[in-house]
N, CA, C and O atoms as a GROMACS GRO file, in nm:
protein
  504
    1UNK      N    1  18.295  14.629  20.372
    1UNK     CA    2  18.250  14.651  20.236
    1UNK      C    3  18.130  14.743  20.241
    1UNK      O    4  18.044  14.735  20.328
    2UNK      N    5  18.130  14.840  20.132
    2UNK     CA    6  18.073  14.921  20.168
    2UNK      C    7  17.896  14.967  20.097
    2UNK      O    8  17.925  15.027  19.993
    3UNK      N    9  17.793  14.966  20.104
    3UNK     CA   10  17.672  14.915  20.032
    3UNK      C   11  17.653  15.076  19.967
    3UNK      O   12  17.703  15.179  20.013
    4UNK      N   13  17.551  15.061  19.825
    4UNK     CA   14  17.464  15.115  19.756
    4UNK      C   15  17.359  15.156  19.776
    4UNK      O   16  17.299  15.086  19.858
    5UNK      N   17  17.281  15.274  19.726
    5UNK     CA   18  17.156  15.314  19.748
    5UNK      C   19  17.050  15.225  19.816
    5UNK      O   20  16.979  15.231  19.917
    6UNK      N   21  17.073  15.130  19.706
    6UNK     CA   22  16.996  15.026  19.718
    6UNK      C   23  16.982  14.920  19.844
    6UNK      O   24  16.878  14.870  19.889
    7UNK      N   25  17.109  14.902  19.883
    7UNK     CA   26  17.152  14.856  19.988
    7UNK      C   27  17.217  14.710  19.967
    7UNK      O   28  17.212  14.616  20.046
    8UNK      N   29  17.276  14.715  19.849
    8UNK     CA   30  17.333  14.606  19.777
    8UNK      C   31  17.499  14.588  19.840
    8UNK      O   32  17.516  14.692  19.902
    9UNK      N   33  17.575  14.538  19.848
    9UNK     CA   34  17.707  14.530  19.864
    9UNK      C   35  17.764  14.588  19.751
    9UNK      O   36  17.691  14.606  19.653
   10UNK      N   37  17.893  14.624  19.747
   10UNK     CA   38  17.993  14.624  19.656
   10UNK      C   39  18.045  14.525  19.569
   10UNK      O   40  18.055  14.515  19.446
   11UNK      N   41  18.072  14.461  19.658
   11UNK     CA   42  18.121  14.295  19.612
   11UNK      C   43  17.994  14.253  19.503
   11UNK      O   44  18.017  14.210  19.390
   12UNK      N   45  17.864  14.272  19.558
   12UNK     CA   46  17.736  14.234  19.466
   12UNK      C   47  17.757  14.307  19.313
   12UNK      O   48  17.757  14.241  19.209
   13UNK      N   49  17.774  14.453  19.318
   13UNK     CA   50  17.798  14.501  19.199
   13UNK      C   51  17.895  14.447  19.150
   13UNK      O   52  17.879  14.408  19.035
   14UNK      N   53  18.038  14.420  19.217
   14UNK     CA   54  18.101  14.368  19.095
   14UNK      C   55  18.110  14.226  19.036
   14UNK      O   56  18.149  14.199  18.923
   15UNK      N   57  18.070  14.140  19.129
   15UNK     CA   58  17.988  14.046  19.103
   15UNK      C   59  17.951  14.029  18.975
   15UNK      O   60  18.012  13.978  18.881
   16UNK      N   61  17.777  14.109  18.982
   16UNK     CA   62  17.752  14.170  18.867
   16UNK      C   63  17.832  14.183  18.728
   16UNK      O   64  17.826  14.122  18.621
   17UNK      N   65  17.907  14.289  18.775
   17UNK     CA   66  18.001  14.300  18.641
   17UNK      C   67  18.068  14.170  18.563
   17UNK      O   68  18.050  14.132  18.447
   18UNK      N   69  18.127  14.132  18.638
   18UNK     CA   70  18.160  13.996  18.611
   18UNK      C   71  18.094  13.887  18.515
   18UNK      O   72  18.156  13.831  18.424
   19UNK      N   73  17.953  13.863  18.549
   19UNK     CA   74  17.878  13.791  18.513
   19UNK      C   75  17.844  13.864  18.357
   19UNK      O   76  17.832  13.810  18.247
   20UNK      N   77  17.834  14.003  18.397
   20UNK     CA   78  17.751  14.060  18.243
   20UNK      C   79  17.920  14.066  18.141
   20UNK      O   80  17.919  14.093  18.021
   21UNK      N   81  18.025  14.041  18.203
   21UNK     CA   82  18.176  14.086  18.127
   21UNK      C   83  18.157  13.925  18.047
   21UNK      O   84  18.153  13.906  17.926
   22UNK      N   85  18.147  13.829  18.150
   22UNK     CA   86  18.106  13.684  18.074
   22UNK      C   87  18.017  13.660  18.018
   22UNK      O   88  18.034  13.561  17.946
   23UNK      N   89  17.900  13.714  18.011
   23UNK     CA   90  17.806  13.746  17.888
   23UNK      C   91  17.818  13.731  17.736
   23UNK      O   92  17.782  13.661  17.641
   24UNK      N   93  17.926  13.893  17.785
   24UNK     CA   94  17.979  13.943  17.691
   24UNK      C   95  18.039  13.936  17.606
   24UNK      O   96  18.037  14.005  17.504
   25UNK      N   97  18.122  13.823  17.639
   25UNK     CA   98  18.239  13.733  17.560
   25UNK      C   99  18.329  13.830  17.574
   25UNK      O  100  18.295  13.888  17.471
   26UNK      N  101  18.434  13.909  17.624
   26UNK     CA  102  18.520  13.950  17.605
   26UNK      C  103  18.625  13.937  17.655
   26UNK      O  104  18.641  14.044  17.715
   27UNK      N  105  18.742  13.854  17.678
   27UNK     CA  106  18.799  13.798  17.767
   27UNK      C  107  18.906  13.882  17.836
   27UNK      O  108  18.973  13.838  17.930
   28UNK      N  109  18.924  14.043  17.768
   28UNK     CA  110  18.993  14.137  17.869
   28UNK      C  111  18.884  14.194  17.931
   28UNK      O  112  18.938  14.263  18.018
   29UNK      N  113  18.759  14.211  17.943
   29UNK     CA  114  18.663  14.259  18.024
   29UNK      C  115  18.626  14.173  18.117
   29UNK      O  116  18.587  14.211  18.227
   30UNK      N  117  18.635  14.048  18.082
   30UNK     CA  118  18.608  13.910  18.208
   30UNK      C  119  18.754  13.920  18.334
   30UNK      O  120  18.749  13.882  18.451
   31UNK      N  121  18.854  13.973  18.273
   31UNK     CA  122  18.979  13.951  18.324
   31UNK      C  123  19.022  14.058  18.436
   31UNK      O  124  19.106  14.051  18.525
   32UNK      N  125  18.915  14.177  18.390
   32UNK     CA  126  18.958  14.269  18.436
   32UNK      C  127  18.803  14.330  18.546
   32UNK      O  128  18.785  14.421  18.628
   33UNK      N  129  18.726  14.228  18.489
   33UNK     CA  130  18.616  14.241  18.639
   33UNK      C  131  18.675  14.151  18.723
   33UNK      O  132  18.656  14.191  18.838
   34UNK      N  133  18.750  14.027  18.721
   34UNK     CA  134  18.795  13.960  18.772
   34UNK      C  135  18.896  14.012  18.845
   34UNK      O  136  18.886  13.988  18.965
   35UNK      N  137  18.970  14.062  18.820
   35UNK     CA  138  19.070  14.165  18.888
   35UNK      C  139  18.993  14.232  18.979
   35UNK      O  140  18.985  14.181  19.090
   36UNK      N  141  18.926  14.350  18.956
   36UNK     CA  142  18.894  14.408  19.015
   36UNK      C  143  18.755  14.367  19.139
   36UNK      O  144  18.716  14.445  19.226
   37UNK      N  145  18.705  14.237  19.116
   37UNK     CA  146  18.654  14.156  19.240
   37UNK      C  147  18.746  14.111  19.340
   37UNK      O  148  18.733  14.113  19.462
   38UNK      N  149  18.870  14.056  19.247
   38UNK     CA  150  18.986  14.013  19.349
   38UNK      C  151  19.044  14.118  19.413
   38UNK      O  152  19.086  14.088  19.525
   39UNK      N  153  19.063  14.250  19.376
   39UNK     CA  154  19.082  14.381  19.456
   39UNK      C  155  19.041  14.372  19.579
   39UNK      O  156  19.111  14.397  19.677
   40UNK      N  157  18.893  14.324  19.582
   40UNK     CA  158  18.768  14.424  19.676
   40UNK      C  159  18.838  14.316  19.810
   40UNK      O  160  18.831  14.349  19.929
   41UNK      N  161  18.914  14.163  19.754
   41UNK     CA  162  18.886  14.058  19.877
   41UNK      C  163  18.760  13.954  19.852
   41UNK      O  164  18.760  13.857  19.928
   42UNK      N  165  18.657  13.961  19.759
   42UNK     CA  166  18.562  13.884  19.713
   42UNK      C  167  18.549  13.798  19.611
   42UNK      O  168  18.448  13.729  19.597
   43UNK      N  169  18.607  13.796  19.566
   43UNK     CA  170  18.677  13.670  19.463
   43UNK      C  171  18.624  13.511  19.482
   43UNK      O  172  18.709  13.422  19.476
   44UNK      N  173  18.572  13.498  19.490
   44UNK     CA  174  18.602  13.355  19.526
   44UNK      C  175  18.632  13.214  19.473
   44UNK      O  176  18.643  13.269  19.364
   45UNK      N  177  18.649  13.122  19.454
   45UNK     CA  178  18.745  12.995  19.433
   45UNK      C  179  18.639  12.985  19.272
   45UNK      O  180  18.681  12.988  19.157
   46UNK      N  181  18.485  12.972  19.322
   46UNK     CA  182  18.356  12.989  19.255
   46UNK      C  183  18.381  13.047  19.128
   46UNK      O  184  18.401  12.979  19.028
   47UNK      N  185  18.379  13.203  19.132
   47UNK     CA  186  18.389  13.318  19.071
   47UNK      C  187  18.547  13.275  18.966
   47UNK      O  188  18.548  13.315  18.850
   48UNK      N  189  18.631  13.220  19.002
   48UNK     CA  190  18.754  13.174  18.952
   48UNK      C  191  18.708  13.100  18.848
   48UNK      O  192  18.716  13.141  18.732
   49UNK      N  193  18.662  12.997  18.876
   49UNK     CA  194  18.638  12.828  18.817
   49UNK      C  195  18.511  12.924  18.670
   49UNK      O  196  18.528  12.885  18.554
   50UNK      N  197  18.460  12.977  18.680
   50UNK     CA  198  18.381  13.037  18.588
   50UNK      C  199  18.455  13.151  18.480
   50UNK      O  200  18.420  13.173  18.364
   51UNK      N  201  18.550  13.206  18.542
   51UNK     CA  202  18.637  13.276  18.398
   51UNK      C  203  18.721  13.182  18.379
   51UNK      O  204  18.775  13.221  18.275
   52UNK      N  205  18.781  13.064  18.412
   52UNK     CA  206  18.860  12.976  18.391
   52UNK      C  207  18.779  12.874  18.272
   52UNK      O  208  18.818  12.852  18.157
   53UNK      N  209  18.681  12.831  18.326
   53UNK     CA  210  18.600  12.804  18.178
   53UNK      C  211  18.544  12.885  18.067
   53UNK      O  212  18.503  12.842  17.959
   54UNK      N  213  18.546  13.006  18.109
   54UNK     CA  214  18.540  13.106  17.991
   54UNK      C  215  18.687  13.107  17.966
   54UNK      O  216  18.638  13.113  17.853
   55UNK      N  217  18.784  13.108  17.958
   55UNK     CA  218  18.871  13.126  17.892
   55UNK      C  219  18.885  13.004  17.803
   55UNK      O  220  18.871  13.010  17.681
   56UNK      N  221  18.916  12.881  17.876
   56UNK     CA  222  18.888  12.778  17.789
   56UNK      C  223  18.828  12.803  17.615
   56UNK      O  224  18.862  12.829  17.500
   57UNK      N  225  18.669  12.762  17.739
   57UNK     CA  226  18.588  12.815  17.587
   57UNK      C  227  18.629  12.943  17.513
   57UNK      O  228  18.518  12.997  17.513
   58UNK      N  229  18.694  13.013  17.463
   58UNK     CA  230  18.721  13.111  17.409
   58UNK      C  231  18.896  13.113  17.348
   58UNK      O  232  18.958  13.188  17.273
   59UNK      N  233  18.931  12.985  17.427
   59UNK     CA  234  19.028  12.950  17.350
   59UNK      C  235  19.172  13.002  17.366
   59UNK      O  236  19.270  12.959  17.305
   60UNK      N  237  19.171  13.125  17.479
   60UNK     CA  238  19.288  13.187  17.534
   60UNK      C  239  19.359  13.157  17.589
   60UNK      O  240  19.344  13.090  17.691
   61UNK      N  241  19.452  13.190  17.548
   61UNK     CA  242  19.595  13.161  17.624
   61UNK      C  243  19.601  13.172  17.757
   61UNK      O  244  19.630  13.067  17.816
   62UNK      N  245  19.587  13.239  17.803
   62UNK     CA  246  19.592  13.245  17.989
   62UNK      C  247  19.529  13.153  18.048
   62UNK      O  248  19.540  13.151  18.170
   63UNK      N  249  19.449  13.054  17.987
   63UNK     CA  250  19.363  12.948  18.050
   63UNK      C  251  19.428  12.879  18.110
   63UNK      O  252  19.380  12.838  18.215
   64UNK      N  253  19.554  12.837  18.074
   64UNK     CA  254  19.644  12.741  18.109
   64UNK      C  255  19.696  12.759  18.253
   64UNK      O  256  19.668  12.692  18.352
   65UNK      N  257  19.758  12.840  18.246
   65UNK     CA  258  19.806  12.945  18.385
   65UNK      C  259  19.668  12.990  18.500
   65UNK      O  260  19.662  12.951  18.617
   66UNK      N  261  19.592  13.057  18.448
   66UNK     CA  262  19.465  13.034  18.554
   66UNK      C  263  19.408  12.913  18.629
   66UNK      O  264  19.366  12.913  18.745
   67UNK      N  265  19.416  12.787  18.524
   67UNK     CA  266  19.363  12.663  18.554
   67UNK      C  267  19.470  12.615  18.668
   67UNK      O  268  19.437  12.550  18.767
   68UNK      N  269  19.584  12.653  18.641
   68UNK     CA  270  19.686  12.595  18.706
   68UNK      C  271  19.647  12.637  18.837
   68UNK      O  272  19.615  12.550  18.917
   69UNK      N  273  19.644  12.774  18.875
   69UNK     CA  274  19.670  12.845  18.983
   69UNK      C  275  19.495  12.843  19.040
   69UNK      O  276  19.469  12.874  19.156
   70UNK      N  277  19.397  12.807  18.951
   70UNK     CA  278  19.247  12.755  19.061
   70UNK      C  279  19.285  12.607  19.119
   70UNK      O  280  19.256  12.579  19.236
   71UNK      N  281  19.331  12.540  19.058
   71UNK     CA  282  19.347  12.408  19.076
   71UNK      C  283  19.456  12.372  19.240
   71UNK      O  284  19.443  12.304  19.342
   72UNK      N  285  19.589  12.491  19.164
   72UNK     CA  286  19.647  12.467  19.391
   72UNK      C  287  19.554  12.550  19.490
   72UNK      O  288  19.514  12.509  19.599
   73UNK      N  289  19.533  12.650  19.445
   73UNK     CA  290  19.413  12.707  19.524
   73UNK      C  291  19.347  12.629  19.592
   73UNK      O  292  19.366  12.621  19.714
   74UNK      N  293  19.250  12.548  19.523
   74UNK     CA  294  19.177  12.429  19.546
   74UNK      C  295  19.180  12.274  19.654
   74UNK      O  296  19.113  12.205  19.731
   75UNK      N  297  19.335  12.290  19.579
   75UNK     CA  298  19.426  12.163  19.626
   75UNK      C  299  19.455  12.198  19.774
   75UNK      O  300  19.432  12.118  19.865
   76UNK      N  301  19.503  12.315  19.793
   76UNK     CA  302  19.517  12.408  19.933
   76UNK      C  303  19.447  12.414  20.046
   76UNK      O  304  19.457  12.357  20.155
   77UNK      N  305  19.362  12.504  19.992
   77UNK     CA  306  19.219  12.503  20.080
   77UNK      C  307  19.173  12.399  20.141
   77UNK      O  308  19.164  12.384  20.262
   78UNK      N  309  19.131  12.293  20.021
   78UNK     CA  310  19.065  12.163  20.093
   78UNK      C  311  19.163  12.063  20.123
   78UNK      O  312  19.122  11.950  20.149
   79UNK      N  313  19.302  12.090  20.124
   79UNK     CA  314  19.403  12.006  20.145
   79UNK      C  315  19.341  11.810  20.098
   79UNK      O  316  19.288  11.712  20.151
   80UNK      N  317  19.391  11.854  19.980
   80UNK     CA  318  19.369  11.733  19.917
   80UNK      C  319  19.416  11.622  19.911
   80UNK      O  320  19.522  11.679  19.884
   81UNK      N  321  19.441  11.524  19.909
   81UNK     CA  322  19.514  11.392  19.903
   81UNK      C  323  19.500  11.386  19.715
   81UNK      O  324  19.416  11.429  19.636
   82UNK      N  325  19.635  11.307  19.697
   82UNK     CA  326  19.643  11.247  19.551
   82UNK      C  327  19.547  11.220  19.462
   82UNK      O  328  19.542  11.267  19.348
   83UNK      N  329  19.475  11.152  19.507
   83UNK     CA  330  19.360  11.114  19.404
   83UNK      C  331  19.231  11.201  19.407
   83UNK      O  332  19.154  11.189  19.312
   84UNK      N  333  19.209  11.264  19.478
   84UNK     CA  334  19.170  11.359  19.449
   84UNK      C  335  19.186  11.520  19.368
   84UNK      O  336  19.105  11.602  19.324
   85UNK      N  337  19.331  11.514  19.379
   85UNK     CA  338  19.424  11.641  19.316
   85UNK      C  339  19.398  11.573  19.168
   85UNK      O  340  19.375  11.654  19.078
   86UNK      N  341  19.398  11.454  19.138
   86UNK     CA  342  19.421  11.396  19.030
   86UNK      C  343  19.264  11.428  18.918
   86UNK      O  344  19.255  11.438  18.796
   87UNK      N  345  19.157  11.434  19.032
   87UNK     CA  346  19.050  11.449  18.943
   87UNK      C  347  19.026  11.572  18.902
   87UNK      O  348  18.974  11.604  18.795
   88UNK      N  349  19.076  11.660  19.010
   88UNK     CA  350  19.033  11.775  19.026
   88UNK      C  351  19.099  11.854  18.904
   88UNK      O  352  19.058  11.947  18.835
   89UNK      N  353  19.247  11.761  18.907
   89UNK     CA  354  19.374  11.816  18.749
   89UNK      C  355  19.209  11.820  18.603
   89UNK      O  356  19.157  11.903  18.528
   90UNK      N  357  19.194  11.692  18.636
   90UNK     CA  358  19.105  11.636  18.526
   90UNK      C  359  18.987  11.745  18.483
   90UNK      O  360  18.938  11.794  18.381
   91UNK      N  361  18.976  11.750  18.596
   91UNK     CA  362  18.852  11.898  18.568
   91UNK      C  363  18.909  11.980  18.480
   91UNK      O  364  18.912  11.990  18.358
   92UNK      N  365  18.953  12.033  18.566
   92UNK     CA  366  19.028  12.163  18.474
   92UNK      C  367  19.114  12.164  18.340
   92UNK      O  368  19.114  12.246  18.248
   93UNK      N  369  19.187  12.048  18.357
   93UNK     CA  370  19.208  12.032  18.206
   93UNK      C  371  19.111  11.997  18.106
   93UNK      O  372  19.146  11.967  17.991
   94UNK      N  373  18.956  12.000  18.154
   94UNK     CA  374  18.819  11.954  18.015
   94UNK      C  375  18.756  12.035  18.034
   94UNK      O  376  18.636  12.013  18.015
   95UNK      N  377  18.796  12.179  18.082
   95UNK     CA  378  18.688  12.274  18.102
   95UNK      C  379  18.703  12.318  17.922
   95UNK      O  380  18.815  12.322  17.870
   96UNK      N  381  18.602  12.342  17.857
   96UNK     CA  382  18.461  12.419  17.954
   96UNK      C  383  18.329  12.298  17.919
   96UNK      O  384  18.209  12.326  17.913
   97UNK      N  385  18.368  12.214  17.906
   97UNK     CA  386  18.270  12.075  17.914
   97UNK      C  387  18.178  12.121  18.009
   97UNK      O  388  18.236  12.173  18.104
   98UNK      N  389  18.028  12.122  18.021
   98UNK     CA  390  17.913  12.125  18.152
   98UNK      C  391  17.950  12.036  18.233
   98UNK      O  392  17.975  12.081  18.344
   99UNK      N  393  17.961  11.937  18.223
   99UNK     CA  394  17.921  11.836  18.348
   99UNK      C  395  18.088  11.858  18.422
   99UNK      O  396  18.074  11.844  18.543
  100UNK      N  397  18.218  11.884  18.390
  100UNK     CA  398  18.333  11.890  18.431
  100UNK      C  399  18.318  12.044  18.500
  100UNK      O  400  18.346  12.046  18.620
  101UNK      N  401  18.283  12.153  18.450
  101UNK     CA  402  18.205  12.292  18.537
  101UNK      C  403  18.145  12.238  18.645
  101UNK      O  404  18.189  12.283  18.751
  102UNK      N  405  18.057  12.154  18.655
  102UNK     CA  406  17.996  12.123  18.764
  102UNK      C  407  18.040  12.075  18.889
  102UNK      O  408  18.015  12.096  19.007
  103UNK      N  409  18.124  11.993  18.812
  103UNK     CA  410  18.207  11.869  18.920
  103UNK      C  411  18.356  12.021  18.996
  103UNK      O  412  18.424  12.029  19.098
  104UNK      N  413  18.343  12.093  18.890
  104UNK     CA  414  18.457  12.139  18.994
  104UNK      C  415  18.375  12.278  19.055
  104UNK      O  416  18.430  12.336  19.149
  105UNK      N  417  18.317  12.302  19.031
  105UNK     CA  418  18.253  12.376  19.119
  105UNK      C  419  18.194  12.372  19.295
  105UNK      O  420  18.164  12.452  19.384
  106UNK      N  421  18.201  12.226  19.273
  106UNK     CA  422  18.130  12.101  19.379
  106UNK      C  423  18.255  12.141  19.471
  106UNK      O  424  18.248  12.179  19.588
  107UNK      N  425  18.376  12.121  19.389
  107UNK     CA  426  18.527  12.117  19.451
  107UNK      C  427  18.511  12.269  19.515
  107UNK      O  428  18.534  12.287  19.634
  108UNK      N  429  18.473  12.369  19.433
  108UNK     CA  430  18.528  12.529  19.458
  108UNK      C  431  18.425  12.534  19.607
  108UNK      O  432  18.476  12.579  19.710
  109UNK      N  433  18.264  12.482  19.610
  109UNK     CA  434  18.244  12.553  19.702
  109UNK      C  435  18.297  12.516  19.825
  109UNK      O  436  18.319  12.601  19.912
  110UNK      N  437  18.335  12.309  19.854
  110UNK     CA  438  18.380  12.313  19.976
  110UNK      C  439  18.552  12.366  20.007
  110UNK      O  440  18.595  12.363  20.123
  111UNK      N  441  18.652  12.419  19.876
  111UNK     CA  442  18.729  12.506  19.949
  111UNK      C  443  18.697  12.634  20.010
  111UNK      O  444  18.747  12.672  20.115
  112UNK      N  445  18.607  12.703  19.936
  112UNK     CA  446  18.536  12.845  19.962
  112UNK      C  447  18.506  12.781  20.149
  112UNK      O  448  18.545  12.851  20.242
  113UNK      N  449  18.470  12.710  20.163
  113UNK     CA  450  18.398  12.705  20.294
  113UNK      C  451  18.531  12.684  20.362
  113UNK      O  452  18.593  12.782  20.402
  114UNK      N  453  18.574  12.572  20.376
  114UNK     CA  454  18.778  12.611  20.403
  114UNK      C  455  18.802  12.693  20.434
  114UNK      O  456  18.826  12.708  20.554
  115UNK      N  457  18.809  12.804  20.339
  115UNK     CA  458  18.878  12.903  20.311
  115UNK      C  459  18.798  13.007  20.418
  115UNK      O  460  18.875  13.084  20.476
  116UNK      N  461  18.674  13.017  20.448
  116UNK     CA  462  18.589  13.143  20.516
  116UNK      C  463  18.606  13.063  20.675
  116UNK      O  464  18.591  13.126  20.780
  117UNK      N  465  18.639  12.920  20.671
  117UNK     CA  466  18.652  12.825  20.825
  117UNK      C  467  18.784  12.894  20.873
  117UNK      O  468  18.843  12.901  20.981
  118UNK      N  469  18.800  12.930  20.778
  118UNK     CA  470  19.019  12.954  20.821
  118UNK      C  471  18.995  13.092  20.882
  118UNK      O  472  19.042  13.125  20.991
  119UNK      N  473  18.914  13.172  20.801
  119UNK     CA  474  18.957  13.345  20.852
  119UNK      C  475  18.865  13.354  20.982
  119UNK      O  476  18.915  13.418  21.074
  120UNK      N  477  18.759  13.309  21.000
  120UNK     CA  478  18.686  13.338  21.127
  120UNK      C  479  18.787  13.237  21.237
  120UNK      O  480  18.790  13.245  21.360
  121UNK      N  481  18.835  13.177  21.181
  121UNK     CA  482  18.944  13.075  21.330
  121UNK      C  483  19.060  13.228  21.350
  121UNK      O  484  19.101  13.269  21.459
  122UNK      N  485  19.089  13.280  21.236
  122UNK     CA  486  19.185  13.361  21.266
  122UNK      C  487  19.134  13.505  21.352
  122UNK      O  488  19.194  13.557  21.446
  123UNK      N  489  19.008  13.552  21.289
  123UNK     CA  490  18.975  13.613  21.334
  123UNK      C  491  18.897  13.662  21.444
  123UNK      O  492  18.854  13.774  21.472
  124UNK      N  493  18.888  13.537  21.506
  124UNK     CA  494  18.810  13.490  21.655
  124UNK      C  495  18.950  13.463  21.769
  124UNK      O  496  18.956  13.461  21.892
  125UNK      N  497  19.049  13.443  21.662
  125UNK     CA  498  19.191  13.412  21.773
  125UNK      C  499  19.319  13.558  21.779
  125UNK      O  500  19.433  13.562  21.826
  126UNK      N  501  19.242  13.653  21.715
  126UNK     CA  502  19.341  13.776  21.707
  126UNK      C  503  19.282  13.865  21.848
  126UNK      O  504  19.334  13.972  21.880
   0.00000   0.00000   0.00000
């Protein structure tokens, strides 16, 4: 990834974008920094769970389908057992509630860590 004047990452700027697209309220500008973070490879489970409650809150249709697809993500990564898949459903179906953001966020970072445990095993064994 490749850095800025500044000496910022890429991923950081769009990052960035992201955050100011959710600002913004606009849910094809949230969708489409989102895209284009998921382009770079920087995306993360995190970064998901936050336009997924912006969509919610905003009442869009695609929420449904996003929620779905953070939620196996989730389920994946941290290879979940039942009752846990079960809360985690729960989350996501009460987003954009605060305290349910929170609780699955809790969830997003230890798949994120999963998920970065997996590529350095792969990439220490290539």
């Amino acid at each position: 990834m490749g850095r800025d004047r500044q000496g910022n990452s890429k991923a950081s700027d769009e990052r960035n974008r992201l955050q100011m697209a959710l600002r913004g309220r606009q849910a094809d500008r949230v969708l489409k920094a989102a895209r284009t973070l998921q382009d770079t490879g920087e995306m993360t489970l995190g970064d998901a769970a936050y336009v997924c409650a912006f969509l919610a809150d905003v009442d869009d249709e695609r929420y449904s389908v996003a929620a779905a697809r953070l939620a196996a993500r989730i389920a994946m990564a941290s290879r979940l057992g039942l009752e846990e898949l079960d809360r985690l459903m729960n989350l996501v179906a009460n987003l954009p509630e605060p305290d349910r953001l929170a609780e699955l966020l809790r969830f997003t970072r230890d798949a994120d860590l999963a998920l970065a445990r997996a590529r350095t095993v792969r990439v220490a064994g290539s």
